[in-house]
C-alpha positions as CSV (number, residue, x, y, z in Angstrom):
1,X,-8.2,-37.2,-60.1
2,X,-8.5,-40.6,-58.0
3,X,-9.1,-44.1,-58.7
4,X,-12.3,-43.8,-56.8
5,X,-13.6,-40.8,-59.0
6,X,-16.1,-41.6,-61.6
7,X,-17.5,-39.7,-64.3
8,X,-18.9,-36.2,-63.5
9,X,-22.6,-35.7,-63.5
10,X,-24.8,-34.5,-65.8
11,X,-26.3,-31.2,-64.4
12,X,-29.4,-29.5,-66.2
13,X,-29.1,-25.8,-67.0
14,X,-28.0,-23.1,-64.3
15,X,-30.8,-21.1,-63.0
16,X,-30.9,-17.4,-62.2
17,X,-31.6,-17.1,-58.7
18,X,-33.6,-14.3,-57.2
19,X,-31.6,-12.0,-56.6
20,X,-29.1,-12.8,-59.6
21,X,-26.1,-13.2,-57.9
22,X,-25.8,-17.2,-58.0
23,X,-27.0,-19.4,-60.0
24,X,-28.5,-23.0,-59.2
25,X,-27.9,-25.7,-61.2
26,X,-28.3,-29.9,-60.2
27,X,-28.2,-33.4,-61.5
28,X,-27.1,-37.1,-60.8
29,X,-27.2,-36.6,-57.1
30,X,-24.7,-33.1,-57.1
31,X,-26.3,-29.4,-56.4
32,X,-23.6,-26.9,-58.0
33,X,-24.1,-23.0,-56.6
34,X,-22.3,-20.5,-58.7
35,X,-21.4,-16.8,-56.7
36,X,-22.0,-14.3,-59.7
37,X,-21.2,-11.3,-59.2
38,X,-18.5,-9.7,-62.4
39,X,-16.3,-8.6,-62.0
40,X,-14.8,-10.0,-59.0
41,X,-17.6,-12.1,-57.6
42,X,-17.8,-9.7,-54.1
43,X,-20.3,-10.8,-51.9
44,X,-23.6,-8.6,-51.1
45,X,-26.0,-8.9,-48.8
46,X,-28.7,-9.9,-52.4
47,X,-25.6,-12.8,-52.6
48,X,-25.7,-14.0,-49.2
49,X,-29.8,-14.1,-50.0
50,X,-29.3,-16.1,-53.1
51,X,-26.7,-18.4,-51.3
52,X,-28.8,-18.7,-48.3
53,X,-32.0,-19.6,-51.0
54,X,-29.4,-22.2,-52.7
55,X,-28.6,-24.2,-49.4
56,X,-32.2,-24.8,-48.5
57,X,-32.9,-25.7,-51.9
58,X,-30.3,-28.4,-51.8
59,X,-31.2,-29.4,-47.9
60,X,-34.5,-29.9,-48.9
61,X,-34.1,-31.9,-51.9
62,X,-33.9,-35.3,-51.2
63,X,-32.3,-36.1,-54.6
64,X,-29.3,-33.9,-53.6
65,X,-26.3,-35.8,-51.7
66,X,-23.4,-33.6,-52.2
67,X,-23.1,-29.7,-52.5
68,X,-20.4,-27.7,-54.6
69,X,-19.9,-24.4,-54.0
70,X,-18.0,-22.4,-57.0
71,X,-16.8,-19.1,-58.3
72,X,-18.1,-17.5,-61.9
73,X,-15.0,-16.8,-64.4
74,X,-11.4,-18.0,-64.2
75,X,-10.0,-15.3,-62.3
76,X,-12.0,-15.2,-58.8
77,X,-13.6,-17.8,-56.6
78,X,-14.9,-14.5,-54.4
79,X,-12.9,-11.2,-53.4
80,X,-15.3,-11.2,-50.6
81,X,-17.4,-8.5,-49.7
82,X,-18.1,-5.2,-51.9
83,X,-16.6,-2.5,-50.0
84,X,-18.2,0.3,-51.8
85,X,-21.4,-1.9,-50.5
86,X,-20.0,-0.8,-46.7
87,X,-19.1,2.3,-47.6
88,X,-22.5,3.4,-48.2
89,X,-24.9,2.0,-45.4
90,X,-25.4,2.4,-42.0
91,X,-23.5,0.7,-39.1
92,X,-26.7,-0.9,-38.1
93,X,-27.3,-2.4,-42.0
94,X,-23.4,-4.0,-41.7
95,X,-24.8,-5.4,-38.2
96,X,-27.3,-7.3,-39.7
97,X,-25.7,-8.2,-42.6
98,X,-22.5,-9.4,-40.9
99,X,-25.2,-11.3,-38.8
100,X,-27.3,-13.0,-41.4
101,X,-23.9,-14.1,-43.1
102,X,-23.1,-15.8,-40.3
103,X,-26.2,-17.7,-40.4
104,X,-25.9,-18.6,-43.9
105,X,-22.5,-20.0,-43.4
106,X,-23.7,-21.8,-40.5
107,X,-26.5,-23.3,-42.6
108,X,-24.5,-24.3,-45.1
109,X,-21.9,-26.1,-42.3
110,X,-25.0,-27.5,-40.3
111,X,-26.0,-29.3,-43.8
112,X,-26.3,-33.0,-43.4
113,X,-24.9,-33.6,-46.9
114,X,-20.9,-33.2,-48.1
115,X,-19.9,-29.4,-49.5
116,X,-17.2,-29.2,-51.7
117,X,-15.7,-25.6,-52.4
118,X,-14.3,-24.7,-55.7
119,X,-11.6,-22.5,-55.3
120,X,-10.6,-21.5,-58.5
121,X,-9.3,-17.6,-59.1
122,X,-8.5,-15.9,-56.2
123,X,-10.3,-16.2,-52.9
124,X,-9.7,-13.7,-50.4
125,X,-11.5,-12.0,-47.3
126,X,-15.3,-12.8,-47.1
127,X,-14.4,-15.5,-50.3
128,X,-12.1,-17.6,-48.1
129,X,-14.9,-17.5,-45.5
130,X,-17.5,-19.0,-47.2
131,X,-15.0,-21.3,-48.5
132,X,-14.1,-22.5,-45.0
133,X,-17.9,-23.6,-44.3
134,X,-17.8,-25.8,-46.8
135,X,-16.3,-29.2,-45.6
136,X,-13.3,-29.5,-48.1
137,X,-11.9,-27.2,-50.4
138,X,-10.2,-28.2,-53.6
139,X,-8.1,-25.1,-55.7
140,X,-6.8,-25.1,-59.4
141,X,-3.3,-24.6,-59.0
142,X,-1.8,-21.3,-60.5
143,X,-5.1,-19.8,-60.2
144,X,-5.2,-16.8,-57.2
145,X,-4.5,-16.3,-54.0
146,X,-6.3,-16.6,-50.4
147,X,-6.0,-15.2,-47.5
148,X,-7.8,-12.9,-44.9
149,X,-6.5,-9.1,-45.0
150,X,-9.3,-7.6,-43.9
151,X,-6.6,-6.1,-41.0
152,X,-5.8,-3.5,-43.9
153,X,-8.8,-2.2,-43.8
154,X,-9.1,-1.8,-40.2
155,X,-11.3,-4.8,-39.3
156,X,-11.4,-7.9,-38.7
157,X,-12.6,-11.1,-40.6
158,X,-16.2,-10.7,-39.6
159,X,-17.9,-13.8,-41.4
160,X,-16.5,-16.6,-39.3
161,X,-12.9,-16.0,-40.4
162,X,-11.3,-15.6,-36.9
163,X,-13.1,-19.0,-35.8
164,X,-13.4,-21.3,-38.7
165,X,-9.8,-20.4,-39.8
166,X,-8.0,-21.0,-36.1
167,X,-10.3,-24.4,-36.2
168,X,-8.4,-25.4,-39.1
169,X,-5.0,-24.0,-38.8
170,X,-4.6,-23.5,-35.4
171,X,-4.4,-20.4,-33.1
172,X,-0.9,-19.1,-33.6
173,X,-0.6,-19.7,-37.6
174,X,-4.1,-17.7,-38.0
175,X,-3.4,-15.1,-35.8
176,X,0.0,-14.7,-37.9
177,X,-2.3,-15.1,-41.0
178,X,-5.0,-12.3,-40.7
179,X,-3.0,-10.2,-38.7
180,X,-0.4,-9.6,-41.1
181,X,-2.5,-9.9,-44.0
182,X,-0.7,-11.8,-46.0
183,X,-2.2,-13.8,-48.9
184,X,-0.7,-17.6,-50.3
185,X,-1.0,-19.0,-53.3
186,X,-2.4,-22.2,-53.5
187,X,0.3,-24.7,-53.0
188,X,1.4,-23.0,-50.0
189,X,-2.0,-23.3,-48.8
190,X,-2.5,-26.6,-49.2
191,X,1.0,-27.3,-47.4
192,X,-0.4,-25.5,-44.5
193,X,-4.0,-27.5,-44.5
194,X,-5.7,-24.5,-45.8
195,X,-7.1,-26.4,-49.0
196,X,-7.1,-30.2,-48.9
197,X,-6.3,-30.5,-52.5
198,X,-4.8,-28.7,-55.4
199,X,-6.0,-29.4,-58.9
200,X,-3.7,-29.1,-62.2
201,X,-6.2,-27.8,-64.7
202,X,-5.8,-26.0,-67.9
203,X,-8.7,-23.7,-67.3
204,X,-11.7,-23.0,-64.9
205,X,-14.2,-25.8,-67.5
206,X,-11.2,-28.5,-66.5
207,X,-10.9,-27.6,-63.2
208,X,-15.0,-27.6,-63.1
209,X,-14.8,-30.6,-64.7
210,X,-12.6,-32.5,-62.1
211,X,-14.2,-31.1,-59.2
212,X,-17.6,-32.3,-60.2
213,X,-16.2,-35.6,-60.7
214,X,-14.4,-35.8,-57.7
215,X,-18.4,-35.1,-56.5
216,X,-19.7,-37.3,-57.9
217,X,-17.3,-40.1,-56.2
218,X,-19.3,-39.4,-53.0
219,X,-22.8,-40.2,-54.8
220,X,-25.2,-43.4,-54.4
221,X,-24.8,-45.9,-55.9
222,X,-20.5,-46.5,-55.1
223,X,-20.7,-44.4,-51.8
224,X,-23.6,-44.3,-48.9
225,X,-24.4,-41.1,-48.9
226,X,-26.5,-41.1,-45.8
227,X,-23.0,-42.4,-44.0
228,X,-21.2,-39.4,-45.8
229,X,-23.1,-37.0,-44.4
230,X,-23.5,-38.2,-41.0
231,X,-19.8,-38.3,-40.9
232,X,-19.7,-34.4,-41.8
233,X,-22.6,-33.7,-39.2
234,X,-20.3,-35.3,-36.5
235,X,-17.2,-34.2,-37.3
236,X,-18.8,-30.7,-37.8
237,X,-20.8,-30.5,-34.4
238,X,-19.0,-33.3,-32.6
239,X,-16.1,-31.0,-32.6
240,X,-17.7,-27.8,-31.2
241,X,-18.8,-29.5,-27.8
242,X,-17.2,-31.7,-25.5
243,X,-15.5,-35.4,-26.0
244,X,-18.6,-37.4,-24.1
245,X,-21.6,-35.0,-26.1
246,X,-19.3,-35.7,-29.2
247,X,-19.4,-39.4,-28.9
248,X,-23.7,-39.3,-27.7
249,X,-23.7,-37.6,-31.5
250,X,-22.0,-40.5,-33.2
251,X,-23.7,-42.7,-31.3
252,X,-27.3,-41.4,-32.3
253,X,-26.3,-40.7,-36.0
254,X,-24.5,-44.1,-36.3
255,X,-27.9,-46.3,-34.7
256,X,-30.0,-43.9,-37.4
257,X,-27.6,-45.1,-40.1
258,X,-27.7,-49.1,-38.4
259,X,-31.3,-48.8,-39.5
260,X,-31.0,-47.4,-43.3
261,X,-31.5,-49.5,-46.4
262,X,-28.0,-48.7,-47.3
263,X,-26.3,-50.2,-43.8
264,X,-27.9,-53.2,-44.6
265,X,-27.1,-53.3,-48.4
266,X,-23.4,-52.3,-47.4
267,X,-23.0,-55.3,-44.6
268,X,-24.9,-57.6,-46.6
269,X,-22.5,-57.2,-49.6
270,X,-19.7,-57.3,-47.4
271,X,-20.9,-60.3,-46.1
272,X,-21.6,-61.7,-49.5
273,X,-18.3,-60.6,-51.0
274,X,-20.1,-58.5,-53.7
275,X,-19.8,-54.2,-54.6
276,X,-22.7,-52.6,-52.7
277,X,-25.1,-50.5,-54.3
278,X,-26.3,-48.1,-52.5
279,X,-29.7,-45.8,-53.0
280,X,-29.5,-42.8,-50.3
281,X,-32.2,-44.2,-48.0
């Protein structure tokens, strides 16, 4: 995938988790949640729970660096959310569960460690949200469409669409985008910086395959991942304030990193003309 990409990790068995609709499964520094939820992979509220559960478990985890977020099957990354699901509750119950989304996704954002999404099927609606929390986005090409058209239903993107997607694109181009509906494939997409790469892949298990690779190439001990993730924390939070808070942020988080193990293995072996190795501390 690139010359920087090593081999994929070795992950242990996914587990079930409490509400069954994503599974958890983790290994040589990479924490891979799996939406599962046949046929399509629609989010519920029991989803969002089991996502939310997923994020902590990986913040927590010291062994964890980077975070892949993934769709079940080969046809659907996530259709986003089950509309029968908001057919049947009450406009107080879509409150609060459009609310603890939000928080979810945030959590996921406000991460110090990399999230790669795993766009591969389609990923529409509520999908494509989730998928623009995570930090880049990779899609096997030929494999679905994205796109917000929640307008057809007579809403609006309610899970961070409207913001995170005019963040990426730009004003204009989203507002074009969810108002008309209209869904891309995934080379448009990526023309349009909607995914950052596009994957040829004969199935989902390649495509999974190359993804967790391309993980892995962010992992102790060829990349810091204490650096990596400050980087993302930055970027992420630098951008939502202004230019002088911004650059206090990348100060603080850059004199943290001055004092890791791994600044000083990285300068040292610069210094001594050899490969760092680093160990995440």
């Amino acid at each position: 995938m690139t010359e920087e990409s090593k081999a994929g990790p070795t992950l242990g068995a996914p587990e079930a988790l409490p509400k069954g609709k994503a599974t958890y499964a983790h290994g040589d520094g990479v924490a891979l949640i799996t939406l599962t939820n046949p046929p399509a992979n629609g989010y519920s509220h029991e989803m969002m729970r089991d996502l939310d559960e997923a994020i902590l478990r990986a913040r927590f985890d010291d062994s964890i660096q980077v975070i892949v977020v993934a769709g079940a099957g080969e046809k659907f990354f996530c259709a986003g959310a089950d509309i029968s699901m908001l057919d049947a509750v009450t406009p107080t119950f879509k409150y609060a569960f459009c609310l603890h989304a939000n928080e979810t996704l945030l959590r996921l954002e406000h991460t110090p460690k990399l999230v790669i999404g795993a766009l591969g099927g389609h990923c529409v609606g509520g999908g494509l949200e989730v998928a623009l929390a995570c930090d880049i986005r990779l899609a096997r090409k030929g494999s679905g469409r994205c796109g917000l058209p929640e307008v057809a239903l007579g809403v609006l993107p309610g899970t961070g669409g409207t913001q995170r997607l005019a963040r990426v694109l730009g004003k204009s181009r989203s507002i074009e985008l969810m108002a008309s509906g209209r869904l891309v494939d995934y080379d448009e997409a990526r023309e349009m910086g909607l995914v950052d790469r596009v994957v040829e892949a004969g199935d989902d298990a390649a495509f999974m395959q190359e993804v967790l690779a391309y993980a892995a190439s962010f992992t102790a001990p060829g990349k810091a991942p204490l650096a990596v993730g400050a980087i993302k924390r930055s970027v992420q939070s630098g951008l939502e304030v202004p230019l002088e808070s911004g650059l206090a942020l990348e100060r603080e988080l850059q004199a943290a990193l001055f004092n890791s193990a791994d600044a000083k293995e990285g300068i040292a072996a610069f210094v001594e003309k050899r490969g760092a190795r680093f160990e995440g501390r």
